[in-house]
N, C-alpha and C positions, 0 to 999 in steps of 0.2 A: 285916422279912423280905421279898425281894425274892422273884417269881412270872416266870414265865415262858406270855407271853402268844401268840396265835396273831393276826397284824397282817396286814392286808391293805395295801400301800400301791401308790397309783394314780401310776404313772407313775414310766421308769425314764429322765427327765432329771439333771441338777444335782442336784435338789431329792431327786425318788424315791433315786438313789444315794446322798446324805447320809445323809437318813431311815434307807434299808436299812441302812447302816452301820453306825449308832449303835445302831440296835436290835439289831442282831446281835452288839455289843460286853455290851450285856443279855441277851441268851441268851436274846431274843423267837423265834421263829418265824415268820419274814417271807417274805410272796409278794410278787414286785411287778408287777403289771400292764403291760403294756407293748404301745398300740394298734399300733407299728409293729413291722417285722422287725429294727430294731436297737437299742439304746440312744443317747443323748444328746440327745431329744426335741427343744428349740428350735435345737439347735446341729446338727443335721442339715440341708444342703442340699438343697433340693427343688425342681429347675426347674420343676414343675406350678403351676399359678397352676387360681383356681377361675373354673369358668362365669359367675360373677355377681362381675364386678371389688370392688364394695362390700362385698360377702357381707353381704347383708341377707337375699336370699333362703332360706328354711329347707328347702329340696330341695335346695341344691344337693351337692355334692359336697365336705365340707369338707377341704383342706390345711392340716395342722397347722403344718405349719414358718411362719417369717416370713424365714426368712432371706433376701438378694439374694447374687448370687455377690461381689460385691467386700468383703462387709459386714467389716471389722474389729472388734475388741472398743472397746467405748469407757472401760473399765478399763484403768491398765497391767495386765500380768501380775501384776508383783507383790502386786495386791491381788484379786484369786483365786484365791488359794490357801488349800490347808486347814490348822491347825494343824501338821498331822503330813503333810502331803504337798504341796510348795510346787510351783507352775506355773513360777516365776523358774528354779527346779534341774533343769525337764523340757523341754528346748528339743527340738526333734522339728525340724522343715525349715524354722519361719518365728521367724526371733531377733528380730522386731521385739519392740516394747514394748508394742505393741497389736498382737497378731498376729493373721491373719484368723481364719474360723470353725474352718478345718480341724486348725489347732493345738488348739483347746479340745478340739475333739470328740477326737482322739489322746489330750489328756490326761487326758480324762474314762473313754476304753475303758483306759489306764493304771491311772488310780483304780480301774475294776472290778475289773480284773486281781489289782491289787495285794491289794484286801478281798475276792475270793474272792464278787464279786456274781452275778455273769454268769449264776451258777447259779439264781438266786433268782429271776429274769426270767420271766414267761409272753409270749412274743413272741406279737405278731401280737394280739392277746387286748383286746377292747373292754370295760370297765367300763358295762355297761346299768345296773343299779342297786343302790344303796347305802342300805338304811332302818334304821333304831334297830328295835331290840327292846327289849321290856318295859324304856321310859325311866322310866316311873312308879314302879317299883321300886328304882330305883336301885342295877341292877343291869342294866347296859349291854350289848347283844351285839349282832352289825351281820347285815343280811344283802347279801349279795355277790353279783352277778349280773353273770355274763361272758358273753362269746361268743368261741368263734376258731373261723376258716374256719365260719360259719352256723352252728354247733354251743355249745347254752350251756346253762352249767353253773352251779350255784347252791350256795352255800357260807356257813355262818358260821364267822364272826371274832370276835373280843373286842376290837379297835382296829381302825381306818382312818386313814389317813396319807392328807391329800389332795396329790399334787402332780403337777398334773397341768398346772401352769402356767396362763396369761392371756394366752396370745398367737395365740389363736385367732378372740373374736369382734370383730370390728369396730367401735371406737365411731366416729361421725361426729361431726362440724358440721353439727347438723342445724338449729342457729338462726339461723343467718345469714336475712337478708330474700331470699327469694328464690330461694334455692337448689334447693326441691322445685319448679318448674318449671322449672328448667334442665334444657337440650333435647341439650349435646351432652355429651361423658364424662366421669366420675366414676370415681375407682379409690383405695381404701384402701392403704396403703402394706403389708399383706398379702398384697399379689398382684403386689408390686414386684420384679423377678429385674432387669435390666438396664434401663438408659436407652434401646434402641434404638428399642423405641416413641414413644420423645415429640419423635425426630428431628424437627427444624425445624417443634416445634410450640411454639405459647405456651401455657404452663403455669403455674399458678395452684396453689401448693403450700402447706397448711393447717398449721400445725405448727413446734414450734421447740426440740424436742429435738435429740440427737445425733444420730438415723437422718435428721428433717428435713431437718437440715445437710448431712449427708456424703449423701444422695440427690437433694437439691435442687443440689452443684456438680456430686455426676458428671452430672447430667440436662443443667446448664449446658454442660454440653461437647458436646455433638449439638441442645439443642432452640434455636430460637428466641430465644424468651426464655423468663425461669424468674421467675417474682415470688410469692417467700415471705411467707407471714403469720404474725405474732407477736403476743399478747397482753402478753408479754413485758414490762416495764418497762424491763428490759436493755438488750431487743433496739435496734440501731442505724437508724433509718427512713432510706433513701437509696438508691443505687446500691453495689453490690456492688464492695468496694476490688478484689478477685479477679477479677473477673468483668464483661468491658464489658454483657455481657447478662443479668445478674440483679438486679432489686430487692428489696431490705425494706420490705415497709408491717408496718403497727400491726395494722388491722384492715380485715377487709370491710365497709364500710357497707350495700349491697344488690348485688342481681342482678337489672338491669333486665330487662324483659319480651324482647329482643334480646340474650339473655346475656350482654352488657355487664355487666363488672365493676367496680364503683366501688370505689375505697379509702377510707377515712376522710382521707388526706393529699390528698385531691382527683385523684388518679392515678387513669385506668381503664382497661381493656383488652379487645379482644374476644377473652378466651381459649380454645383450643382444648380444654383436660380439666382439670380441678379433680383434685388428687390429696391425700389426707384422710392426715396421716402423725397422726393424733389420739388414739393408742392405742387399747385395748381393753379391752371391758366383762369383767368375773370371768363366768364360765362353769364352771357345772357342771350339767349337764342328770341326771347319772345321782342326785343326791341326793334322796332320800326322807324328808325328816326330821320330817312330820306339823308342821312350825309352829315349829319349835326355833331353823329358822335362814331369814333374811329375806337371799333377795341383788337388790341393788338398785344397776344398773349399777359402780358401783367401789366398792362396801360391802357387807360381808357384816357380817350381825349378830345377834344381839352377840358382839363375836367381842373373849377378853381377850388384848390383847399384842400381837394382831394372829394369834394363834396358838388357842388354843384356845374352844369353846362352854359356856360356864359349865355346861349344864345338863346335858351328858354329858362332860366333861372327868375325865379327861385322853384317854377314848376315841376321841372324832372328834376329829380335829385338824388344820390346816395347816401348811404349808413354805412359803416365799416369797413371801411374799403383799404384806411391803411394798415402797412401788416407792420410786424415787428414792435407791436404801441401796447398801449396800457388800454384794453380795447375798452371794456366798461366804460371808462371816464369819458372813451374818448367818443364811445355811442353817444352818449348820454348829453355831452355838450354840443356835437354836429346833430343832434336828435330836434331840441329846445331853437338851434338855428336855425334851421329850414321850418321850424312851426313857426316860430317869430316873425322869420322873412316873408312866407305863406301870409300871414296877416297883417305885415304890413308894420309891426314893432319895430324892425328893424329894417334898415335900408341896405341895397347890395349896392356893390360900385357898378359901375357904366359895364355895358358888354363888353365895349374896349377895352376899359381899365382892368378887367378882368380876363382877357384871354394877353393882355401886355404883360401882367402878370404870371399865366401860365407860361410864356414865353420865357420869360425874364427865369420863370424855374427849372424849365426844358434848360435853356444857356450854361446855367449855373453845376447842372447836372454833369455836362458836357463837358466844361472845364474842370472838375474835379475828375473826370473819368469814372462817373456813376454809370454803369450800362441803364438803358430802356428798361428791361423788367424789373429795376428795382425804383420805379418812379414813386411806389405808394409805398415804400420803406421809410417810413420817419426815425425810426431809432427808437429806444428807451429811453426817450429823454423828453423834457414836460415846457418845454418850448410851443409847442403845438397847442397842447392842451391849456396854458395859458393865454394864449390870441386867442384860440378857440371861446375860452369860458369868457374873457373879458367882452366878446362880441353879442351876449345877453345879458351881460351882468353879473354873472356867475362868478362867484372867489371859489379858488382852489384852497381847501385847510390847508395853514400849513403842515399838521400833522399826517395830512395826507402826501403834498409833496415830499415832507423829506424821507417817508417811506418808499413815495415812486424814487427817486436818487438814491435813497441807499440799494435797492433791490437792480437800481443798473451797474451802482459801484460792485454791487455780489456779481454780476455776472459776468462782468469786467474780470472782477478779481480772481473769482474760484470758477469760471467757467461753466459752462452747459449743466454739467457732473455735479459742480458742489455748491451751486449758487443759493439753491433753496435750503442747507442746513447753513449757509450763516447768515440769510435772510433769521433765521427761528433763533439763532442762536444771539441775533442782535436786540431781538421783538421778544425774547424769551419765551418764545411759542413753540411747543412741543411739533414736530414734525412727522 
């Protein structure tokens, strides 16, 4: 017998949108949180950059968004989309295949449009704090504590939906030799909006994701030089084939007492600002949950699936928590599981069975030599997202799988750099 539950879910990005959806296809009763004046949380444009470039400091004034203005999607389209509402079929003003932010965010106010969310939003409205009631009982209810405009309001729930994203704090390279005494500037790729700053300066870029890349050439086009670092195996150590002013090293070896930057390839420079594109640690400052859950820079635990807390499940729960994934899909099918679970369509295993499991995935981690922070790293590959969809019913097209496989086999193949023109060149989609 299916219930109908009162859900609190934090944050009306991707993740919150999905979430509200799916519950409201369950006939939950859903508010959803929402710190700013509009929906689409990361995909909103924010020229404001925060007072403390790094954002270490815990005063300052924090800017949620990450976005730069030129940032394009590093998915084609076609692989975020939802089941039943495909981005490929919502072309709005930019037809690329990686269109910039301004297209998501269109097709995301569409998505609300379309499921009747818009309603469901407390705009403006900050999530202060979130704590378990009576967990001992085993009988779950949350308390809720907001604020809009200095005015706050305290409310219970019977589920929380966390999504509230991880693209807010800051993680650094903070082991490099040498770097806590370097004397001139440091700036997190959080606080990155355009290259105009780093005009004709030498720049010393940490990182070797997608934003890395595509921030590291447009930076090349006005700075100096640009000399990126990669841990990378991949990655290619030389001079940039693109670029007469950019290199690739391996690694930083130290940061001489003169700011002199040595590389491990014997390369060194006296760089003008280190810029940290090193992603971010999970953050949730409003959680209260007396010891249930442990978050420790890219680990939150024990956390089963990457989704739910053994010990109040299916109550407290999260949305897009694994990185490195096909995230659409993968909202979208852990979105439909916690509404299911919520009403009782589907059954969770034992809390046992369920933190045996996380163990059994900590173990397994450890024996391959995975480090801690990459516990929510699932990979580009559709393993996940098939347990996941089979756990409601849900069939993966295959049309869609073997676009997720071949767009890992691209990035396998052609790298960071060339992955998305033989994704287009396989799909015949102009890029």
């Amino acid at each position: 017998m299916t219930s109908s539950l009162k859900v609190a879910v934090i944050g009306a990005g991707v993740t919150g949108l999905t979430a509200a959806r799916e519950l409201q296809r369950e006939s939950h009763q859903v508010v959803i949180f929402e710190k700013s004046h509009r929906l689409g949380g990361t995909w909103i444009y924010n020229p404001r950059v925060e007072s403390d470039p790094l954002g270490t400091d815990p005063t300052r004034d924090v800017v949620h968004g990450s976005m730069y203005k030129s940032l394009r999607t590093n998915f084609p389209r076609h692989l975020m989309s939802f089941t039943d509402f495909k981005f490929e079929e919502k072309i709005y003003d930019d037809h690329r295949i990686n269109p910039g932010h301004e297209e998501v965010l269109k097709f995301l106010e569409d998505f609300a449009t379309k499921f009747e969310l818009t309603e469901l939003i407390r705009f403006n409205t900050v999530v202060t704090r979130v704590e378990v009631i009576d967990v001992d009982s085993g009988i779950n209810s949350f308390v809720v504590e907001s604020k809009t405009n200095e005015v706050s309001l305290v409310e219970m729930f019977d589920a929380v939906v966390v999504c509230n994203g991880h693209n807010t704090q800051p993680r650094l390279a903070t082991d490099i030799p040498g770097i806590e005494t370097w004397s001139k500037e440091q700036m997190h790729s959080h606080n990155y909006r355009d290259p105009e700053p780093f005009r004709d300066q030498i720049v010393v870029v940490i990182g070797s994701g997608p934003s890395a890349i595509d921030i590291s050439q447009e930076i090349a086009m006005v700075a100096k030089e640009v000399h990126m670092l990669s841990r990378s195996p991949r990655s290619k150590v030389g001079k940039s084939e693109k670029f007469d002013n950019m290199w690739q090293h391996s690694k930083i070896l130290k940061i001489e007492s003169d700011d002199t930057v040595l590389f491990q390839d014997g390369f060194s420079v006296e760089a003008d600002i280190i810029l940290h594109c090193t992603g971010y640690k999970l953050h949730f400052p409003f959680l209260e949950t007396n010891g249930i859950i442990s978050v420790q820079d890219k680990r939150i635990g024990p956390m089963y699936k990457h989704v739910f807390l053994p010990q109040v499940a299916p109550n407290l729960s999260f949305v897009g928590i694994p990185e490195e994934s096909f995230t659409f899909a993968i909202i979208e099918c852990q979105s439909r599981w916690i509404a299911q679970a919520l009403s009782k369509k589907v059954l969770l295993p034992s809390e046992d069975e369920m933190l045996l499991d996380v163990q059994q995935y900590y173990q397994e981690m450890i024996d391959k030599g995975v480090p801690e922070h990459r516990t929510h790293y699932i990979g580009f590959q559709t393993s996940y997202i098939d347990w996941m969809f089979g756990q409601t019913g849900m069939v993966l097209e295959k049309h869609s799988k073997d676009m997720f496989e071949y767009f890992s086999y691209c990035l396998i193949s052609a790298g960071v750099d060339g992955y998305m023109d033989a994704f287009s060149q396989k799909y015949g989609i102009q890029s």
